[in-house]
Backbone bond lengths (Angstrom), bond angles and torsions (degrees), N, CA, C in turn:
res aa  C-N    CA-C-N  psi(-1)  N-CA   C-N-CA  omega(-1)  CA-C   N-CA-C  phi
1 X - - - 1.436 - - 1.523 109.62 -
2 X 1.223 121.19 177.45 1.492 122.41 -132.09 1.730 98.04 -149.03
3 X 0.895 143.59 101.05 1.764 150.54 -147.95 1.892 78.45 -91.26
4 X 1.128 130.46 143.33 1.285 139.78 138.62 1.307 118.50 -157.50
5 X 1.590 96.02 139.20 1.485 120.98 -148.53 1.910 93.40 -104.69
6 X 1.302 111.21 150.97 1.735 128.31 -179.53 1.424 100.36 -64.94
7 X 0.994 132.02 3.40 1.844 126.45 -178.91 1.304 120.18 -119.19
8 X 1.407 110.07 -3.34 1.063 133.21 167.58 1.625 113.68 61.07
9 X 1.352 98.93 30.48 1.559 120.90 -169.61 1.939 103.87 -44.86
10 X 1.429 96.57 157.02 1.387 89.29 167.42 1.579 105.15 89.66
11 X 1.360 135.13 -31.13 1.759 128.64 -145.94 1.125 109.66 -102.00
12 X 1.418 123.24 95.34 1.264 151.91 174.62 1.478 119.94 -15.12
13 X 1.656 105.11 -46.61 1.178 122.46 -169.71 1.138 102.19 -82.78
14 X 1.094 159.29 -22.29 1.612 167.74 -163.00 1.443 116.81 -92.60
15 X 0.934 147.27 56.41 1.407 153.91 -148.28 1.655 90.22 -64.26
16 X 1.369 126.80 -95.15 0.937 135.83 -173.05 1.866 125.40 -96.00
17 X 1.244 116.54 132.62 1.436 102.13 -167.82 1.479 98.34 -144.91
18 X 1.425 126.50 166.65 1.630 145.16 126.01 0.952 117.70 -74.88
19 X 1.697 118.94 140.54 1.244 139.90 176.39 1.415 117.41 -120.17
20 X 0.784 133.19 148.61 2.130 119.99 156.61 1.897 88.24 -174.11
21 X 1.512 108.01 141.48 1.112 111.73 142.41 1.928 134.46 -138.42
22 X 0.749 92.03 -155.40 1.771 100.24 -168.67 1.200 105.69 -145.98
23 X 1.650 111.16 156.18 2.022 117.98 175.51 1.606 83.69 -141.32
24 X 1.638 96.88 124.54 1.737 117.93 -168.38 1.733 92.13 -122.50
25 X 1.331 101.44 145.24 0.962 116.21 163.37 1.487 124.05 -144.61
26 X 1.318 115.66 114.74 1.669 141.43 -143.25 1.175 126.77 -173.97
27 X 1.240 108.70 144.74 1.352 128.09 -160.75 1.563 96.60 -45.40
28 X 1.224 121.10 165.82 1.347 109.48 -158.89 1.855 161.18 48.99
29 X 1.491 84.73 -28.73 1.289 105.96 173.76 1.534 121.12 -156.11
30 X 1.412 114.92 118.39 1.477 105.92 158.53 1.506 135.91 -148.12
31 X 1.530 106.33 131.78 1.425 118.80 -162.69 1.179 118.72 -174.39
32 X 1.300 120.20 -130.47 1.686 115.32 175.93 1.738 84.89 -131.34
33 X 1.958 82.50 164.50 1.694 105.36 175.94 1.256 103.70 -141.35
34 X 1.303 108.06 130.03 2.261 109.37 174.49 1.395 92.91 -101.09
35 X 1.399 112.99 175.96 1.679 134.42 146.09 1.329 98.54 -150.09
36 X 1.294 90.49 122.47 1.713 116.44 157.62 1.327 120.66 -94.68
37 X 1.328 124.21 107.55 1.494 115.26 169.93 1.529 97.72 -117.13
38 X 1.372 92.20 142.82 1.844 141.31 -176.56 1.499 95.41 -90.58
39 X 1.663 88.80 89.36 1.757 107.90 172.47 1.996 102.09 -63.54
40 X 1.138 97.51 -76.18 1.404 112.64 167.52 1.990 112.15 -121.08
41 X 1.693 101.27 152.31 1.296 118.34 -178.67 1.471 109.07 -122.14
42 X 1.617 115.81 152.70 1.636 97.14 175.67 1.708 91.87 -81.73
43 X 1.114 138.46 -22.29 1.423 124.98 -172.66 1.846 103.91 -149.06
44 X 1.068 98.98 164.00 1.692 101.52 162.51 1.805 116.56 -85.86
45 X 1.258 93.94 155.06 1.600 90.31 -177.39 1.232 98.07 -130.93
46 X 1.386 97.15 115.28 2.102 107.71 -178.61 1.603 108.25 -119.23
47 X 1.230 103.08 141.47 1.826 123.62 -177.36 1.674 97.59 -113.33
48 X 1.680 85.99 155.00 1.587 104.85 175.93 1.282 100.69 -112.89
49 X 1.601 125.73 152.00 1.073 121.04 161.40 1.461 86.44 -122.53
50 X 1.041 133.96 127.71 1.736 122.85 154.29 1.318 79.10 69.43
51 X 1.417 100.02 -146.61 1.411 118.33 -165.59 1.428 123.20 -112.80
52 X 2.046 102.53 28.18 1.252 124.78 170.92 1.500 97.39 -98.93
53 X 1.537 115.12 123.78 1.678 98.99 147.51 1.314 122.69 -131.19
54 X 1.314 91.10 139.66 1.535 98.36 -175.81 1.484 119.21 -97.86
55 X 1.599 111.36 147.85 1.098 116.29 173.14 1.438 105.57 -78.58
56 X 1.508 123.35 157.32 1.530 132.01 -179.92 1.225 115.83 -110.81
57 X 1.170 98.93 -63.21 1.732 132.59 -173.30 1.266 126.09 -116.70
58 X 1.529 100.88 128.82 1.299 90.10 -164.51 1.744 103.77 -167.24
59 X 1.318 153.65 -164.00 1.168 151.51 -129.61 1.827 76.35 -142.72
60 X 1.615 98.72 113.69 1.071 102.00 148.69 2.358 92.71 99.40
61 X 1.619 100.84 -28.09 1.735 104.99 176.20 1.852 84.89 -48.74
62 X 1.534 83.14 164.65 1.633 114.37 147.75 1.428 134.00 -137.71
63 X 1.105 147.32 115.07 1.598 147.77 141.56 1.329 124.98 -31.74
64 X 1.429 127.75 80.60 1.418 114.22 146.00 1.567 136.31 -77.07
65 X 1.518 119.30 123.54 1.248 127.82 -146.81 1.400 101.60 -107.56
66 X 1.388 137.96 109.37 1.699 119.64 -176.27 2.208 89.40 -103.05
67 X 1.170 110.47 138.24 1.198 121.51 177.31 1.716 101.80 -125.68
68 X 1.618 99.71 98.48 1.601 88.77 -177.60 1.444 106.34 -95.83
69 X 1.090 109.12 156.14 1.924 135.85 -169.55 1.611 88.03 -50.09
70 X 1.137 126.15 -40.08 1.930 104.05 -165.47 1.283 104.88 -75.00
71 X 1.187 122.49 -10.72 1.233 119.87 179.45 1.325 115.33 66.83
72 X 1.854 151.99 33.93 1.280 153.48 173.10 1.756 105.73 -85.08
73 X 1.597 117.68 -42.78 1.226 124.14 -154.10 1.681 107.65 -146.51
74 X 0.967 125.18 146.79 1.326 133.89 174.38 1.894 111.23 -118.01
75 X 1.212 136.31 116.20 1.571 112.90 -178.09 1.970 92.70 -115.36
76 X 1.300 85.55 149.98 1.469 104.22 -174.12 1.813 92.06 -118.13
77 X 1.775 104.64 121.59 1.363 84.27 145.62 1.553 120.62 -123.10
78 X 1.557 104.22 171.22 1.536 94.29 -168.74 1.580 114.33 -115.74
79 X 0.933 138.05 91.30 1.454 153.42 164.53 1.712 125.35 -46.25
80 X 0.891 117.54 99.02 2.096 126.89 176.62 1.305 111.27 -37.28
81 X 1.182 123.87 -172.46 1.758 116.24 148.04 0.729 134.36 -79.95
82 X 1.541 126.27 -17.21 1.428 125.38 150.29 1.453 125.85 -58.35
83 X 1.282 132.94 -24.06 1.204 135.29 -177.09 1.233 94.33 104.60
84 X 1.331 136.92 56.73 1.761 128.75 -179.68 1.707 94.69 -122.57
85 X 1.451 114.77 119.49 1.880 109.27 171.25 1.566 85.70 -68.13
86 X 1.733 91.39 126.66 1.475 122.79 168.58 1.748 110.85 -87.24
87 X 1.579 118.98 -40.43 1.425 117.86 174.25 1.772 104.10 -149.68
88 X 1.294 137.94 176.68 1.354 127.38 134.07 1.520 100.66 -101.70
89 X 0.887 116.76 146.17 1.753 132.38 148.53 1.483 118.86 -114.39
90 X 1.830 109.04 132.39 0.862 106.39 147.70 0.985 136.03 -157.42
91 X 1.900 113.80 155.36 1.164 109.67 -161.36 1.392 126.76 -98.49
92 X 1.425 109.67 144.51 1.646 95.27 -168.95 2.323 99.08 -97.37
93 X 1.312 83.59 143.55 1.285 98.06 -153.74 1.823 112.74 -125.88
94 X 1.243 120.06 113.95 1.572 128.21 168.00 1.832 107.91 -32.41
95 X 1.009 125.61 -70.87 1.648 130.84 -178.43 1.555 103.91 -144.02
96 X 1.120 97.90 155.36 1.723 111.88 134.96 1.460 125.42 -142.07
97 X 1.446 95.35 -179.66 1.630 107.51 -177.10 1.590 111.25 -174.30
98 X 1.358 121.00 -150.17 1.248 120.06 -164.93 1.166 99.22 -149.39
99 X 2.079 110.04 137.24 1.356 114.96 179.12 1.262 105.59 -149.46
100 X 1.460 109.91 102.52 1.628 151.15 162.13 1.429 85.26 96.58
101 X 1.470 125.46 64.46 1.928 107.28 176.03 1.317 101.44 101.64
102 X 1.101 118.92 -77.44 1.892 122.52 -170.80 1.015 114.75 -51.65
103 X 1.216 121.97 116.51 2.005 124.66 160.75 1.767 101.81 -51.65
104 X 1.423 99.19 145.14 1.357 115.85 163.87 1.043 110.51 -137.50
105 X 2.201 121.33 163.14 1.009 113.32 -164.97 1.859 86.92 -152.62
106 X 1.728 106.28 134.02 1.166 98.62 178.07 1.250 120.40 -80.83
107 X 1.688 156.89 100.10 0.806 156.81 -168.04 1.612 112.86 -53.98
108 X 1.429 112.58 128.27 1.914 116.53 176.96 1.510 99.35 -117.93
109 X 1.097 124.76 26.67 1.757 126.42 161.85 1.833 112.90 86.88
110 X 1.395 95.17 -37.08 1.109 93.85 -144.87 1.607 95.23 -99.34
111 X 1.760 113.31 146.88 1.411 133.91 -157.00 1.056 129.58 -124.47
112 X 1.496 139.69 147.46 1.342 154.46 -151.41 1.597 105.59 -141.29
113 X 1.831 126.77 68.73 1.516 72.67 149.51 1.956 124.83 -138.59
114 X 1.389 79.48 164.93 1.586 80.24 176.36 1.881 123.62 -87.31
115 X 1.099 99.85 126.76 1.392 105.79 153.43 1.349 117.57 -70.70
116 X 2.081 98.69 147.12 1.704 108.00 171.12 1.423 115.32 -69.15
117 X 1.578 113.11 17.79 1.606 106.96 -176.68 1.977 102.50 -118.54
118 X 1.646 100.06 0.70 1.232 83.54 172.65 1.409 102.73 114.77
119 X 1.483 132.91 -40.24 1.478 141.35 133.86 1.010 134.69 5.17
120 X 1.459 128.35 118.78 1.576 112.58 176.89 1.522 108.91 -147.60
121 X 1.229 103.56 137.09 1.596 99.47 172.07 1.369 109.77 -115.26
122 X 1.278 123.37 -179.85 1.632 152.39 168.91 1.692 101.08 -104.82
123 X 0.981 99.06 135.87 1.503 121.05 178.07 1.324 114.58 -135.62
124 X 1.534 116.85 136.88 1.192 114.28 158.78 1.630 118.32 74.78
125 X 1.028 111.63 5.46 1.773 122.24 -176.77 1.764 114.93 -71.98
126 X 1.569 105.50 -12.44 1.495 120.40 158.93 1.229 122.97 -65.52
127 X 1.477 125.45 -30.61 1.441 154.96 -152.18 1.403 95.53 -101.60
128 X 1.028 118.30 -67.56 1.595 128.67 158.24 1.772 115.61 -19.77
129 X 1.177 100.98 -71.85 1.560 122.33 174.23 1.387 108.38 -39.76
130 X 1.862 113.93 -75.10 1.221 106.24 -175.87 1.287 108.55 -69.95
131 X 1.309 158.71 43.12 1.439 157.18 166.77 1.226 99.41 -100.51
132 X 1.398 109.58 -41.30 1.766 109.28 -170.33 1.333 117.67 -103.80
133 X 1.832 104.91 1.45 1.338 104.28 163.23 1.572 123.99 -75.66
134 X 1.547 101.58 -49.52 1.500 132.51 -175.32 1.689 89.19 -75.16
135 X 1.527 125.23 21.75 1.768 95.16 166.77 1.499 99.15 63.66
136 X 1.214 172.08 98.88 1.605 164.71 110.78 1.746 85.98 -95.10
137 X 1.170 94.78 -77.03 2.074 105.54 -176.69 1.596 102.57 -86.98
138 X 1.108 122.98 161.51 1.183 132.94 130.81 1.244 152.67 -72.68
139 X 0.963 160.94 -158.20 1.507 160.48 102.49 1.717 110.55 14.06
140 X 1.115 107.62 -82.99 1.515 114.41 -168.66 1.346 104.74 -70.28
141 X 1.012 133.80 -15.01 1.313 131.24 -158.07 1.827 106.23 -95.90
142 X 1.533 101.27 -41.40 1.271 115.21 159.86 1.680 129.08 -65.55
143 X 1.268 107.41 -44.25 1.230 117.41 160.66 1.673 126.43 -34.58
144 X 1.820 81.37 -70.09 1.744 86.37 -178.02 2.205 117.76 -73.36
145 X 1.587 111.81 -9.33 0.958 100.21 134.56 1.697 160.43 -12.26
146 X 1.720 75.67 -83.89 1.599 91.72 159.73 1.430 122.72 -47.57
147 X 1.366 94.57 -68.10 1.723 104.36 173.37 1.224 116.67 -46.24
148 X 0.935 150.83 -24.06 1.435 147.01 -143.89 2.493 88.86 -109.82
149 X 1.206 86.25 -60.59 1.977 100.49 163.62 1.373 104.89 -39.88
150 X 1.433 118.70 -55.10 1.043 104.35 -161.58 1.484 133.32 -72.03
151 X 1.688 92.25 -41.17 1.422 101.60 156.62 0.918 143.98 -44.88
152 X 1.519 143.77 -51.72 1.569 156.85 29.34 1.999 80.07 99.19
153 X 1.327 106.96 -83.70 1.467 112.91 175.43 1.035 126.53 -53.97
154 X 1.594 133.79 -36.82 0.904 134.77 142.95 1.412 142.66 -31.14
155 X 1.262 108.52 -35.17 1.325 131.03 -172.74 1.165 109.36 -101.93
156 X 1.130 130.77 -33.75 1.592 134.13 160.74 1.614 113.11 -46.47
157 X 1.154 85.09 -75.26 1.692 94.59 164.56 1.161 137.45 -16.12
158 X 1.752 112.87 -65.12 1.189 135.36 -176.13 1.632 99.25 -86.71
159 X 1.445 127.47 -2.17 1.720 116.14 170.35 1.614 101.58 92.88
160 X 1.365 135.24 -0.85 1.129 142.26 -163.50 1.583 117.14 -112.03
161 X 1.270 126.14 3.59 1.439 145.40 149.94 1.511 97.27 -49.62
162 X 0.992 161.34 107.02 1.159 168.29 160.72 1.360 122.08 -68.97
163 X 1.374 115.93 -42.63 1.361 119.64 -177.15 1.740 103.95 -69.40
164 X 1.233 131.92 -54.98 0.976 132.45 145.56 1.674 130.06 21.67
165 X 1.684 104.69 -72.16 1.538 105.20 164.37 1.728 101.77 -91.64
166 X 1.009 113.69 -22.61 2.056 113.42 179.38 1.799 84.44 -50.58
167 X 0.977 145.89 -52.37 1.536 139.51 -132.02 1.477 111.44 -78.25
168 X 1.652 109.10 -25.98 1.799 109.65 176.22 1.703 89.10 -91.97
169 X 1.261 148.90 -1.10 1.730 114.63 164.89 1.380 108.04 -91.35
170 X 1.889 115.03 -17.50 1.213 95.34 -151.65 2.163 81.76 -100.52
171 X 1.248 114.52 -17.02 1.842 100.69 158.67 1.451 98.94 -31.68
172 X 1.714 113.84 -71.78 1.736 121.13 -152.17 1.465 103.87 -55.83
173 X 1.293 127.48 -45.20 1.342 108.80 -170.55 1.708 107.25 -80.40
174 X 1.115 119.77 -27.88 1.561 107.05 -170.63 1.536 102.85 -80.36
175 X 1.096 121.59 -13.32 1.715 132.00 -176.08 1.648 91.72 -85.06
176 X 1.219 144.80 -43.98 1.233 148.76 -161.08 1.621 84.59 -92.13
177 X 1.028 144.06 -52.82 1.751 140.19 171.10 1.323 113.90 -47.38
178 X 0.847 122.97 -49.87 1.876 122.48 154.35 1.361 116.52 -55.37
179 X 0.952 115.05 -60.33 1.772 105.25 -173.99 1.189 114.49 -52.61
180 X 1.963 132.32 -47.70 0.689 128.18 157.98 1.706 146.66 -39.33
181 X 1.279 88.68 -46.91 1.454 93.92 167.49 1.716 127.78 -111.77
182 X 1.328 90.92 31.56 1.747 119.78 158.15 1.937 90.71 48.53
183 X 1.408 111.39 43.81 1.551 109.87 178.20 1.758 97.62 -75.07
């Protein structure tokens, strides 16, 4: 498993960025939320799904990161420079918590994401596999994985993912938390 921190510390490709986050607690959700915006990048980083590809990253994108307290899932959404959600991702995740300030999230491989058209793929369910081949997870650990995806999918589906539409107010306020305090 794979430690990743809300600041996205470490990422090569990101030359220059904003950071700020918050720990909300609300109906629906409670935990912490980052946004990272990608002042400047040395390059863009674009994915295919099919024969959609999307750009990710890019000069001027942003990452909003919701890290909820149970620690099952982390969802990232990803925002253009215009302010357009480009994908949600999310990751299904062993724990999180916080180290010196920064949310962290233990990564379990395995992936969620949705397209703004309603789209969804599986990611990473190979990654999954060899974890529980090579002994990293076990049995249950993989299991409740699944479960945790599946639900998650479920709920997308049915319009009941919530965080989902939460993710364009809580961009505006953490984007308005940076400006203000010139982070």
């Amino acid at each position: 498993m794979k430690r990743k921190f809300g600041d996205r510390r470490g990422w090569k490709r990101v030359l220059t960025k904003r950071y700020g986050m918050t720990s909300v607690k609300r109906e629906g959700f409670e935990g912490d939320i980052t946004l990272v915006e990608m002042k400047e990048v040395g390059e863009p980083l674009w994915k295919s799904y099919g024969e959609r590809r999307v750009c990710l990253v890019d000069n001027g994108y942003q990452w909003l990161q919701h890290f909820p307290s149970h620690g099952a899932y982390t969802l990232t959404t990803m925002f253009n420079g215009e302010g357009e959600i480009v994908q949600w991702y999310i990751d299904i995740c062993r724990g999180t918590g916080q180290e010196d300030g920064v949310p962290w999230m233990d990564d379990l491989y395995l992936d969620l994401v949705v397209l703004p058209t309603g789209e969804r793929e599986i990611l990473d369910a190979d990654e999954l596999d060899d974890a529980m081949e090579s002994g990293i997870i076990d049995k249950d650990v993989y299991d409740q994985a699944w479960i945790v995806l599946k639900k998650i999918e479920d709920a997308v589906i049915l319009g009941q993912f919530s965080l989902l539409k939460q993710a364009v107010e809580d961009r505006v306020r953490l984007s308005a938390y940076l400006k203000d305090n010139n982070c």
